[in-house]
C-alpha positions as CSV (number, residue, x, y, z in Angstrom):
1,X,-8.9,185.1,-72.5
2,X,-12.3,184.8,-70.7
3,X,-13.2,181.6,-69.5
4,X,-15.3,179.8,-71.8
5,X,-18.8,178.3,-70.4
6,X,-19.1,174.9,-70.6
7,X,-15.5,174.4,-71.9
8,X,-12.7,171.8,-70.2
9,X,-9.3,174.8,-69.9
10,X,-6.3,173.5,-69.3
11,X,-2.8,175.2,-69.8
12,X,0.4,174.2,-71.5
13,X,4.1,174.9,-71.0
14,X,7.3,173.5,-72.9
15,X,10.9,173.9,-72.7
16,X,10.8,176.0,-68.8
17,X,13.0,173.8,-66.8
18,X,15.5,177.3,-66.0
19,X,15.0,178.2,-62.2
20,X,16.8,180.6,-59.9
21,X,20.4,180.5,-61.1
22,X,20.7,176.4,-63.0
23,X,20.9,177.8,-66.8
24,X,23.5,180.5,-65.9
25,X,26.1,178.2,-67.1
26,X,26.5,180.3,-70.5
27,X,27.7,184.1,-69.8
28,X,24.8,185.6,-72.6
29,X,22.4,187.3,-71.1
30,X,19.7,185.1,-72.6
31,X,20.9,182.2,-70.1
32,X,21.5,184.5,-67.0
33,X,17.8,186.1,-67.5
34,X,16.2,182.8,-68.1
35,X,15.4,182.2,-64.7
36,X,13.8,185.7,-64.8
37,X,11.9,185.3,-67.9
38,X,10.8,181.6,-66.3
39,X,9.5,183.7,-63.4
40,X,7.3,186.0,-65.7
41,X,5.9,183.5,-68.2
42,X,4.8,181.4,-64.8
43,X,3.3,184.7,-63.3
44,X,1.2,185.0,-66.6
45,X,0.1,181.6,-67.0
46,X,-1.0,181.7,-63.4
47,X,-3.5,184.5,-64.4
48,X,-4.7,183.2,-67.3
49,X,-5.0,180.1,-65.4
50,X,-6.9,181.3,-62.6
51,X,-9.5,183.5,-65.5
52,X,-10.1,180.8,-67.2
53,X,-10.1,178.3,-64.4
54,X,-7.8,175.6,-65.8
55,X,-8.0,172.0,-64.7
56,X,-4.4,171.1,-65.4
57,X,-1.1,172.0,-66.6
58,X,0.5,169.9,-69.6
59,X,4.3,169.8,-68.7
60,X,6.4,169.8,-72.4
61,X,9.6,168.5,-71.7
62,X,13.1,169.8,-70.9
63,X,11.1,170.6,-67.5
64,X,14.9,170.5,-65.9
65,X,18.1,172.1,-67.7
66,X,20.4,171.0,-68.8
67,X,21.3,167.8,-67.7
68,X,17.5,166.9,-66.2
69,X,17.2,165.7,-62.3
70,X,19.7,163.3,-61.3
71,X,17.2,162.0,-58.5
72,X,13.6,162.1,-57.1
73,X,15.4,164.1,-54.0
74,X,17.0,166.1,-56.7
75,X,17.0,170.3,-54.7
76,X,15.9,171.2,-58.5
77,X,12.3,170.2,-58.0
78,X,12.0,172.8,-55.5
79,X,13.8,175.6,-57.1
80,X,12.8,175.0,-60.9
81,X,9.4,174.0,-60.5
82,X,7.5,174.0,-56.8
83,X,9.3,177.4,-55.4
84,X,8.1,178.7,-58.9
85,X,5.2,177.5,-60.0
86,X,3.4,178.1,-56.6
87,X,0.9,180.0,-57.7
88,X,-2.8,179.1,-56.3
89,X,-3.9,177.9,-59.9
90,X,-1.0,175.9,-60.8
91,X,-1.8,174.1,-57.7
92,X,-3.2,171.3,-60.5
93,X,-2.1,167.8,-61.6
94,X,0.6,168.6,-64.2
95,X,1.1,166.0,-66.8
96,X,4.3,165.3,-67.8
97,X,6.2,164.1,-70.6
98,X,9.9,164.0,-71.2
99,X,12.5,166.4,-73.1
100,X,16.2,165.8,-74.3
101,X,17.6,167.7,-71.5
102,X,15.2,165.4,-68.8
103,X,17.4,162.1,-70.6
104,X,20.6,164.0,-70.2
105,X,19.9,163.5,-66.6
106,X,18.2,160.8,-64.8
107,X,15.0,160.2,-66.6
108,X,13.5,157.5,-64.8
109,X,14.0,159.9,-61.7
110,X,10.7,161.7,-63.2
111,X,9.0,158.9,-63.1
112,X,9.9,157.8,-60.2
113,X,9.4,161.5,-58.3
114,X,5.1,160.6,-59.6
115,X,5.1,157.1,-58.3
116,X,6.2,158.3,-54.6
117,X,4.3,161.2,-54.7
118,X,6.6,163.1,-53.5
119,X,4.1,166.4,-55.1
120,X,0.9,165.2,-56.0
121,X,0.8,167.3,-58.9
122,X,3.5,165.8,-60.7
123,X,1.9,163.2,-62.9
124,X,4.2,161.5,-65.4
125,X,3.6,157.2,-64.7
126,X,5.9,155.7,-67.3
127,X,8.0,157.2,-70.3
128,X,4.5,157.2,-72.3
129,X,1.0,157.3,-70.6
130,X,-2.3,158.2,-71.6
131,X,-5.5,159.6,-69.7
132,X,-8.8,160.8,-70.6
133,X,-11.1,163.8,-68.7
134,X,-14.8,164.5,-69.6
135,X,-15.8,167.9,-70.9
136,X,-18.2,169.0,-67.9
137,X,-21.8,168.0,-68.7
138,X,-21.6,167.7,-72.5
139,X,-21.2,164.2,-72.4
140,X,-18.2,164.7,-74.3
141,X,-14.5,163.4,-73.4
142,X,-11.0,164.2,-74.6
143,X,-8.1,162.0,-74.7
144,X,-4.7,163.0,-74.2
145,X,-1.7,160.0,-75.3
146,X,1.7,161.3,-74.2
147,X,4.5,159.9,-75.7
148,X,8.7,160.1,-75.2
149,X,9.8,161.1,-78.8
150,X,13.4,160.9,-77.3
151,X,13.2,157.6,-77.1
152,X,12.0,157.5,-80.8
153,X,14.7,159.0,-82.0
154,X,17.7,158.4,-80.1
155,X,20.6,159.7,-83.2
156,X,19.2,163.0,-83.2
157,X,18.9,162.8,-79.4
158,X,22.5,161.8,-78.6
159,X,23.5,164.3,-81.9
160,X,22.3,167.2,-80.0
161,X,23.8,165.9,-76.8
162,X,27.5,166.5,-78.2
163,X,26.7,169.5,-79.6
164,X,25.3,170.6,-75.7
165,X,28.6,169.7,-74.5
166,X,30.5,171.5,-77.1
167,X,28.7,174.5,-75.5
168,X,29.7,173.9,-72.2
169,X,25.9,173.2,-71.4
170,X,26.4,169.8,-70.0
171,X,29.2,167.5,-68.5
172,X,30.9,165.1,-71.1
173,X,30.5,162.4,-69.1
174,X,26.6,162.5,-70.0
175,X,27.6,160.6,-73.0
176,X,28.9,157.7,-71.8
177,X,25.5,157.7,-69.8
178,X,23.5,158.0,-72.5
179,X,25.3,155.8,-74.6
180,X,25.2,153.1,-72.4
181,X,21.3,153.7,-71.8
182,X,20.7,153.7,-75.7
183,X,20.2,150.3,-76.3
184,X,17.4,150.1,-73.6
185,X,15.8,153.1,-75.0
186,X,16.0,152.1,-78.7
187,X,14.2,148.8,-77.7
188,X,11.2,150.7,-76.0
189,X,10.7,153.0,-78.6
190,X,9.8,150.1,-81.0
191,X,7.5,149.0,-78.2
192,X,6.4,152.6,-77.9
193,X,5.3,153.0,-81.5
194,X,3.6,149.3,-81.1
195,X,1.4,150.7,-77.7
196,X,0.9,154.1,-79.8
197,X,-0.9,152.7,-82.4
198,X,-3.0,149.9,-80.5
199,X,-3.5,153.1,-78.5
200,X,-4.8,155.6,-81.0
201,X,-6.4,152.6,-82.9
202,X,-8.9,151.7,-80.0
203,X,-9.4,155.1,-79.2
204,X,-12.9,156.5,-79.1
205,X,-12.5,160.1,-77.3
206,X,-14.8,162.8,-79.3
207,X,-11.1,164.9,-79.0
208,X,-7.8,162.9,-79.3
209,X,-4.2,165.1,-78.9
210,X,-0.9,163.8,-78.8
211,X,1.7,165.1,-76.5
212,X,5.5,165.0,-76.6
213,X,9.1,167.2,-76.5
214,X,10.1,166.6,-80.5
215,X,8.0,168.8,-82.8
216,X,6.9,166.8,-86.0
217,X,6.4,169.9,-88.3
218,X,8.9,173.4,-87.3
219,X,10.1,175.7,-88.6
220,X,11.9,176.8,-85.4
221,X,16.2,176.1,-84.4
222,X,15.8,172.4,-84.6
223,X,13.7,171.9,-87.6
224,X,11.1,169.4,-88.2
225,X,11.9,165.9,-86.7
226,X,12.3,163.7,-89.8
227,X,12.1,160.4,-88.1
228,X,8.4,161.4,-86.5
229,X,7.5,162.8,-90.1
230,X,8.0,159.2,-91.3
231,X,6.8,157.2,-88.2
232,X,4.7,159.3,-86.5
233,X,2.9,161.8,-88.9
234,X,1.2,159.0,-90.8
235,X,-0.6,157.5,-87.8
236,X,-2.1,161.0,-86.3
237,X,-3.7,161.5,-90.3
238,X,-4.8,157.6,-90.3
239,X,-6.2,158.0,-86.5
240,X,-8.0,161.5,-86.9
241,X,-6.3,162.9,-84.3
242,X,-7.1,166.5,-83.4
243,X,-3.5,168.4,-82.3
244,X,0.1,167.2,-81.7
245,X,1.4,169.6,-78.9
246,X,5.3,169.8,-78.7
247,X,8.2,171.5,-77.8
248,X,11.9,171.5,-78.0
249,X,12.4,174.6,-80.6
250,X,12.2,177.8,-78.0
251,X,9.4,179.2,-80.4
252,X,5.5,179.4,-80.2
253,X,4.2,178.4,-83.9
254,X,1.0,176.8,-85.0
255,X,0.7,174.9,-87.7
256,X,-1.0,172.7,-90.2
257,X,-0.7,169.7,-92.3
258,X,-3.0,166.2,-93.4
259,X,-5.9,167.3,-91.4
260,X,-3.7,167.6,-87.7
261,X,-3.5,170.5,-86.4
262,X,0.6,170.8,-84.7
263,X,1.4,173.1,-82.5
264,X,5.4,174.0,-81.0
265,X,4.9,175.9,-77.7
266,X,8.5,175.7,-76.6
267,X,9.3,178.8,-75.0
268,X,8.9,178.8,-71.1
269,X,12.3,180.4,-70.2
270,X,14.5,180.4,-73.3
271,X,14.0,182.2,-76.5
272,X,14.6,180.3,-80.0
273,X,14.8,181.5,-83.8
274,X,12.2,180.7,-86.5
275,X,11.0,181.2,-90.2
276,X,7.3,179.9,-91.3
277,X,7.9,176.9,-93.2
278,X,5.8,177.4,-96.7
279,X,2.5,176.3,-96.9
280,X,2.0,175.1,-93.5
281,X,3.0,177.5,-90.3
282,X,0.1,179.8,-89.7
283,X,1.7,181.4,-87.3
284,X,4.9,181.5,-85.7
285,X,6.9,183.7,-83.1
286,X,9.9,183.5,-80.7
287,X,8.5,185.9,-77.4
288,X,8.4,183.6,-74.2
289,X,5.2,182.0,-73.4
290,X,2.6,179.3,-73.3
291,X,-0.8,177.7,-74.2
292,X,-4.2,178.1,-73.2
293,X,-7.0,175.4,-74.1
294,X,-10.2,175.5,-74.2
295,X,-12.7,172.8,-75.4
296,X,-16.1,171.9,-75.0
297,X,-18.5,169.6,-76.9
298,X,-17.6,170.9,-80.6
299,X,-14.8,173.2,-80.5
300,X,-11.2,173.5,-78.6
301,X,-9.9,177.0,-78.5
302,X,-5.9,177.3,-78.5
303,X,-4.4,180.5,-77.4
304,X,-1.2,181.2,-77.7
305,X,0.4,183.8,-75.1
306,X,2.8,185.8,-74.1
307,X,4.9,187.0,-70.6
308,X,2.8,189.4,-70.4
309,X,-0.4,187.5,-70.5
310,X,-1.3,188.8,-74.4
311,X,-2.9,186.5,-76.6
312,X,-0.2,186.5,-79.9
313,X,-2.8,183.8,-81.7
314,X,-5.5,182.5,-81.5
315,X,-7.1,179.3,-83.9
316,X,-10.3,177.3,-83.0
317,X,-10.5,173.2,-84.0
318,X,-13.7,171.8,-84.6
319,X,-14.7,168.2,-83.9
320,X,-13.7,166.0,-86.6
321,X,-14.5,162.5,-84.3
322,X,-17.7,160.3,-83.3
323,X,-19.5,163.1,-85.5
């Protein structure tokens, strides 16, 4: 896509933490060519990137298989993300959020990693953060509220945990890690929803998104996330925000529901299955990839794109706030 006059681009990447060699624990060939298929998608969102000249990069979660980092030293950060995302453009603050597979590790490490700035790129300041950026001279801003929707739902967290070691995809002894962490994390997610809604509630960005790993709506491998359909559906209708951007099913799909636009872009290095769930997936498809957004003062343009830099869909918003 051309760059867009006027507009705020930014890119968006979920589900890519497979680097040189770390997901080549299963013997399909899916796992040994993920750190190949990491390598394209990263090659094509550079260009797109540098064509559209993106301000940042919005990191989805599960940014390091399978078992996250277990450090802020942790080699992984160099050979999953900075040896691989070292193109020019990608030289951007990245804003983070956390996946299943980053709480199968160290997750704290993340934050941790941001606070000594040990890349300056790596933003990601607590397990949910928010931060705003104006829209060039329109006098326009958008507002972006990240949240950790692992720590919202920590059953279907530690559910797909066993099943991960099952597959030989993690250690067992990441459950007694988890488990013993659950009780911490089960107490900041009620403080999480509390924050979220004082949050959206006092918000007045012209564009509000909401960013986190667990899709709300999909009709990927995972499935919708019933707990955020309950908890966290309701207060993106009552709020008016614009998008939820997700992860977690390896699928690119787009759709739409109460006025939100929700979009899964989950497919940075692995591949996932999916069927359009009826009435509200406008588009849906499994080919690796990522996002491109582009918003100015009345419109946000979300592209959705493949390895090979091809735009697979394409759907504009239009301001709904402060109208």
């Amino acid at each position: 896509p051309a760059k867009k006059a006027g507009a705020l681009a930014f890119v968006s990447i979920g589900d890519w933490g497979c680097g040189e060699g770390n997901c080549n624990v299963k013997p399909d060939e899916m796992h040994h060519q993920a750190g190949v298929t990491q390598e394209k998608v990263a090659a094509a969102m550079a260009n797109v990137a540098s064509d559209a000249e993106s301000r940042f990069v919005l990191a989805l979660g599960d940014n390091f298989y399978f078992r996250g980092v277990q450090s802020p030293q942790d080699p992984l950060w160099k050979s999953v993300w900075q040896d691989r995302f070292n193109h020019p453009s990608l030289q951007t603050p990245w804003f983070a959020c956390l996946g299943n597979h980053d709480h199968y590790g160290n997750a704290q490490a993340q934050i941790d990693f941001s606070h000594l700035a040990l890349d300056r790129r790596w933003i990601l300041p607590n397990f949910y953060w928010t931060t705003s950026r104006d829209i060039g001279t329109t006098g326009r801003n958008i507002q972006f509220v990240f949240i950790d929707t692992v720590i919202l739902d920590t059953t279907i967290t530690q559910e797909i945990l066993l099943e991960k070691i099952k597959e030989g995809l993690v250690p067992p002894a990441a459950i007694e890690q988890f488990a013993s962490r659950r009780p911490t994390w089960d107490a900041l997610g009620v403080e999480q929803m509390t924050w979220l809604e004082e949050t959206l509630a006092a918000s007045t960005a012209d564009w509000l998104v909401v960013v986190g790993h667990y899709p709300v709506l999909s009709g990927g491998e995972h499935g919708s996330t019933q707990s955020l359909i309950t908890g966290l559906k309701p207060l993106l209708e009552k709020y008016h925000v614009d998008a939820y951007i997700g992860g977690h099913d390896h699928t690119l799909q787009h759709l739409e529901d109460g006025g939100v636009s929700y979009y899964v872009n989950g497919n940075g290095c692995l591949r996932g299955v999916v069927k359009p769930l009826p009435d509200v997936t406008r588009f849906a498809a499994v080919d690796p990839g990522f996002m491109l957004h582009q918003v100015d003062a009345d419109t946000m343009v979300n592209s959705m794109i493949d390895d090979t830099g091809t735009v697979v869909h394409q759907h504009t918003l239009h301001r709904k706030r402060n109208l």
